[in-house]
N, CA and C atoms as a LAMMPS dump frame, in Angstrom:
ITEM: TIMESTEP
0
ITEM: NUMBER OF ATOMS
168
ITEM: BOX BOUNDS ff ff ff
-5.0000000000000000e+02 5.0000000000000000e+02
-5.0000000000000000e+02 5.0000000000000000e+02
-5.0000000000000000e+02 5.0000000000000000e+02
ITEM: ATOMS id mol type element x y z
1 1 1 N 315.979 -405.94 285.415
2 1 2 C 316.183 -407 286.368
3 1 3 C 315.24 -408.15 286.007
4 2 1 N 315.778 -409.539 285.851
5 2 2 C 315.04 -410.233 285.906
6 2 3 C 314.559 -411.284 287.133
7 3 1 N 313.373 -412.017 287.228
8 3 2 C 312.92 -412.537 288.302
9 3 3 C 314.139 -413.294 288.868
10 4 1 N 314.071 -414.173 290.032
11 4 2 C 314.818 -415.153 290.612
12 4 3 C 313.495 -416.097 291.254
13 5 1 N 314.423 -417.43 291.713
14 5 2 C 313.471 -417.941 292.331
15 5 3 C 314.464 -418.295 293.426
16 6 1 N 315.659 -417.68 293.469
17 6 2 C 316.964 -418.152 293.946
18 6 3 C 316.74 -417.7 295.938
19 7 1 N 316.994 -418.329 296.636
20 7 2 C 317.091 -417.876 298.133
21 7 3 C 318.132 -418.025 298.413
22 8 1 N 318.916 -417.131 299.625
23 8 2 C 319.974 -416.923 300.055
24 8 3 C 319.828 -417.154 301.626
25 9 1 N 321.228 -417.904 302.203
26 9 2 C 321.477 -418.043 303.768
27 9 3 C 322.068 -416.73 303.865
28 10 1 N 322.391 -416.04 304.646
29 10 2 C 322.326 -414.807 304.637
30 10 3 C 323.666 -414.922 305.962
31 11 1 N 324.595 -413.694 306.376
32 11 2 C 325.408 -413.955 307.093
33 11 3 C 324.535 -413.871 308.223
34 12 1 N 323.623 -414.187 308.801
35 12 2 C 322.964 -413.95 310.381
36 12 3 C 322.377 -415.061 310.805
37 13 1 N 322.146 -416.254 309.374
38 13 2 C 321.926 -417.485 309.304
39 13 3 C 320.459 -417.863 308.838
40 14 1 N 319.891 -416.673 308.479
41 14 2 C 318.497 -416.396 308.043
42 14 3 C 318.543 -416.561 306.618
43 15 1 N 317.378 -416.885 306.271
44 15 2 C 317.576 -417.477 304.425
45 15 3 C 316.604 -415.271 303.947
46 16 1 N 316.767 -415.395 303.076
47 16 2 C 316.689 -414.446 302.388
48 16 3 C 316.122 -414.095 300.854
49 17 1 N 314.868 -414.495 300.375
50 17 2 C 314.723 -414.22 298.992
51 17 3 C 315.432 -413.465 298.104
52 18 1 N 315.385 -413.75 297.081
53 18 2 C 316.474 -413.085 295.852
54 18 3 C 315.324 -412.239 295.253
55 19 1 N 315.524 -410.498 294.971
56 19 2 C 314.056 -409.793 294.302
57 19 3 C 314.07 -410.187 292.989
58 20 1 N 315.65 -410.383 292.345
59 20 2 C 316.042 -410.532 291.315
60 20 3 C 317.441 -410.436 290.76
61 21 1 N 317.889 -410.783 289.489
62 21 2 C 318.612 -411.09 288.774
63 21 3 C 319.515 -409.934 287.707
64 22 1 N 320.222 -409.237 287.615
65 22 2 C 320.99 -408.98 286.783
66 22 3 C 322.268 -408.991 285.879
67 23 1 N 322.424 -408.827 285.458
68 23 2 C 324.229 -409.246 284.395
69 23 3 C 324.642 -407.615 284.292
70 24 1 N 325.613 -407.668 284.358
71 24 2 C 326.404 -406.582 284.692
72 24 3 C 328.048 -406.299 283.753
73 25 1 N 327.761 -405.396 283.006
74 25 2 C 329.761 -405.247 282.185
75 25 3 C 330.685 -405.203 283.935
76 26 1 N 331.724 -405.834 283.869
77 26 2 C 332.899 -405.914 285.083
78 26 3 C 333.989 -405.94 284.42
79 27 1 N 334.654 -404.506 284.346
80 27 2 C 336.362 -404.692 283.917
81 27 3 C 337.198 -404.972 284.606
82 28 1 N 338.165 -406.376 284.435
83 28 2 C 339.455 -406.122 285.438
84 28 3 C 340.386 -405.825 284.089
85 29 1 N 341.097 -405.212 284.784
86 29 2 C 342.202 -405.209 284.003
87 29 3 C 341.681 -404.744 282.727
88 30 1 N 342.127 -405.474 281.661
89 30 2 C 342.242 -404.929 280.382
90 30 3 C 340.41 -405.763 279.629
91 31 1 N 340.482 -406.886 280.738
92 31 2 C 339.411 -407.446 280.135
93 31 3 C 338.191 -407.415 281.219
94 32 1 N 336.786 -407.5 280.24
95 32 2 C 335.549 -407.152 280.439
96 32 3 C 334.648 -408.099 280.675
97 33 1 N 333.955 -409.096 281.461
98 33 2 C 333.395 -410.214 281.779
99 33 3 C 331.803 -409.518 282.227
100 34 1 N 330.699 -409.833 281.388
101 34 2 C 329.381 -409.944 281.927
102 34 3 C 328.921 -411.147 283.156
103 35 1 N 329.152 -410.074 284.235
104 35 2 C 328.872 -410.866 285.612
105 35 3 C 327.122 -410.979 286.215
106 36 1 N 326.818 -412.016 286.253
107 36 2 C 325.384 -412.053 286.88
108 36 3 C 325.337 -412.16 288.567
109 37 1 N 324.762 -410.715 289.006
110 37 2 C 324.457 -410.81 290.175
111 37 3 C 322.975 -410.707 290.375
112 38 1 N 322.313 -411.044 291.969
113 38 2 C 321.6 -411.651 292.674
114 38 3 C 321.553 -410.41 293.058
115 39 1 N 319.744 -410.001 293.27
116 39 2 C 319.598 -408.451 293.984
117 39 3 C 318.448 -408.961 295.461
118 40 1 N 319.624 -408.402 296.726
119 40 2 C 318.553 -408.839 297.663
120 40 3 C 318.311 -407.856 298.599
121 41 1 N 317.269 -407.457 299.36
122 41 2 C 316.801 -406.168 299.917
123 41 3 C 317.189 -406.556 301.414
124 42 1 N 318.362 -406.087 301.912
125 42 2 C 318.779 -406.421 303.202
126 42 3 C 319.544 -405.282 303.329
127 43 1 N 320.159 -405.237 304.557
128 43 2 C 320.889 -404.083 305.205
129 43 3 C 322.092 -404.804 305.794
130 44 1 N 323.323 -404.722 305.485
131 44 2 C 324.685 -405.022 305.468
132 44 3 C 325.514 -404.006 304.993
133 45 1 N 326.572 -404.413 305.954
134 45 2 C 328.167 -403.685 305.598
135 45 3 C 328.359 -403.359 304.524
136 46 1 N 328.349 -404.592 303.073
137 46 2 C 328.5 -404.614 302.538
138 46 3 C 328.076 -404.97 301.206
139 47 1 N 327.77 -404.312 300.292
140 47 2 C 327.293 -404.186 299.003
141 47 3 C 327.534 -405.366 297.905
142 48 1 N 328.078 -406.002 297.938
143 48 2 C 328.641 -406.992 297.099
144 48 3 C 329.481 -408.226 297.308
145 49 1 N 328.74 -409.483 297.331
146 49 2 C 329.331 -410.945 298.04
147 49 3 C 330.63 -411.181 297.489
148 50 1 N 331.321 -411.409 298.072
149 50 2 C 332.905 -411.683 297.41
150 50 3 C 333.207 -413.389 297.284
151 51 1 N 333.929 -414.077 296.973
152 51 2 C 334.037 -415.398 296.786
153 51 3 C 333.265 -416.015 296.143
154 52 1 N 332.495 -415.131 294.451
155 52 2 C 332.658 -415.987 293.818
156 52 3 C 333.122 -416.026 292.842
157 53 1 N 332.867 -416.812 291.272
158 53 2 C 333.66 -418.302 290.922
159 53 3 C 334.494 -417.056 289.663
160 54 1 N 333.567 -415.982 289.472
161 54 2 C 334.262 -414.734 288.798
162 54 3 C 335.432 -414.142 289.228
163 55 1 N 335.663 -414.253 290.666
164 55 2 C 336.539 -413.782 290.988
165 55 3 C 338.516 -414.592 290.887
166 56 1 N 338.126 -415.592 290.816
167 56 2 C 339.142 -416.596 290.591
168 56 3 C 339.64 -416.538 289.296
């Protein structure tokens, strides 16, 4: 993992430090895209932000 200096609004409206940074192999389909996600120490539903620019 690498550092961040990145902060996040968070869904509760609270900003949120980023601990850090990783790139990640993501297969769709047939093809394989190194995705960089944002690692942040919170407690949510859900594991993984949807809407972004990878996903399009």
């Amino acid at each position: 993992m690498r550092p961040s200096h990145m902060i996040f609004q968070v869904f509760d409206g609270s900003r949120q430090e980023v601990m850090g940074e990783t790139t990640l192999p993501i297969q769709v389909g047939p093809m394989t895209f190194n995705i960089e996600f944002q690692v942040i120490d919170i407690t949510y539903t859900y594991n993984c932000l949807l809407g972004r620019p990878w996903i399009h």
